[in-house]
N, C-alpha and C positions, 0 to 999 in steps of 0.2 A: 350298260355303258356308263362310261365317266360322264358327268354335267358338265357343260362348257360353257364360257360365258356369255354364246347366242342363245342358249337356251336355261338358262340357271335363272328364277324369277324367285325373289325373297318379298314374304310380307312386310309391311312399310306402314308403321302408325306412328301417331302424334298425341303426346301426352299431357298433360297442363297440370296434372294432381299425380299423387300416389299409386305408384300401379303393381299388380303382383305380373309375371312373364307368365303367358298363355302357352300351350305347346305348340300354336300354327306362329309364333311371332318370332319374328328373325331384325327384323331395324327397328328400333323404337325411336325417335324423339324426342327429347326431354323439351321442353315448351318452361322454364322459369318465370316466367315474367312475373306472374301472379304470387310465386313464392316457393321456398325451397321444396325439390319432387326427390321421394326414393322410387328408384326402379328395382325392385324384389325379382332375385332370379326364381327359375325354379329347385326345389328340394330335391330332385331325384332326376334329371337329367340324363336323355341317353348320350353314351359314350361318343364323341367330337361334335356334340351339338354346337352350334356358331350362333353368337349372338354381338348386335352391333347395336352400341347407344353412343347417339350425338346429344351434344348440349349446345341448344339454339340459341340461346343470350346467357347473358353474362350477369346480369341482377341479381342472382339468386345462386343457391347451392344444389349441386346434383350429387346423390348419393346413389350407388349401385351396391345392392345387400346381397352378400352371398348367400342368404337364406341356409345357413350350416355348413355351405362349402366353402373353401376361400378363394378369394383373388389374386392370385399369384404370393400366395403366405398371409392376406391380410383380409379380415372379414370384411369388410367395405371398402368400396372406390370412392372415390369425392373430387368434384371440380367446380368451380366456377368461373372457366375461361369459356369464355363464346367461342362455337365451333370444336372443344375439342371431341374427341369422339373414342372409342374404344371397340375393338373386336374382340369378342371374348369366345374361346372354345373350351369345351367340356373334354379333361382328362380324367375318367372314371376311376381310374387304378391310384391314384393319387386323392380321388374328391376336390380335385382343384381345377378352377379357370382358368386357362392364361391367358393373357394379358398376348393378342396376336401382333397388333396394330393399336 
């Protein structure tokens, strides 16, 4: 059966440094305050993986590294606006993330 959103549960961490993407991790948090965080996707990604990064202040730089894939044509994402956030899915046939939300 499809997941619905009474039952769809995504893991949910919080970052403050440099982090590479685990394969259980689906929301990250970027946490800046302390100083600019790259969030590292992974290398080898199965086919519509979903992944969601927010940037919780505004102080600092958030950088999202395709790790050899790109982001919707461009090897890193970058923000420094508080709150923004991004939903990223894995298109295997392409090697590229887009850019959902």
């Amino acid at each position: 059966t499809s997941p619905t959103t009474s039952n769809l549960i995504w893991a949910i961490r919080r970052e403050t440094a440099d982090y590479n993407l685990a394969s259980g991790d689906v929301t990250v948090l970027a946490d800046c305050t302390a100083g600019n965080i790259t969030i590292t996707l992974p290398t080898t990604p199965d086919d519509g993986r979903v992944i969601v990064i927010k940037n919780l202040v505004a102080l600092n730089l958030l950088t999202v590294d395709g790790n050899g894939n790109t982001i919707d044509g461009a090897t890193t994402l970058t923000t420094s606006v508080a709150g923004a956030r991004f939903m990223l899915q894995y298109f295997a046939s392409t090697t590229d993330w887009k850019i959902i939300t």
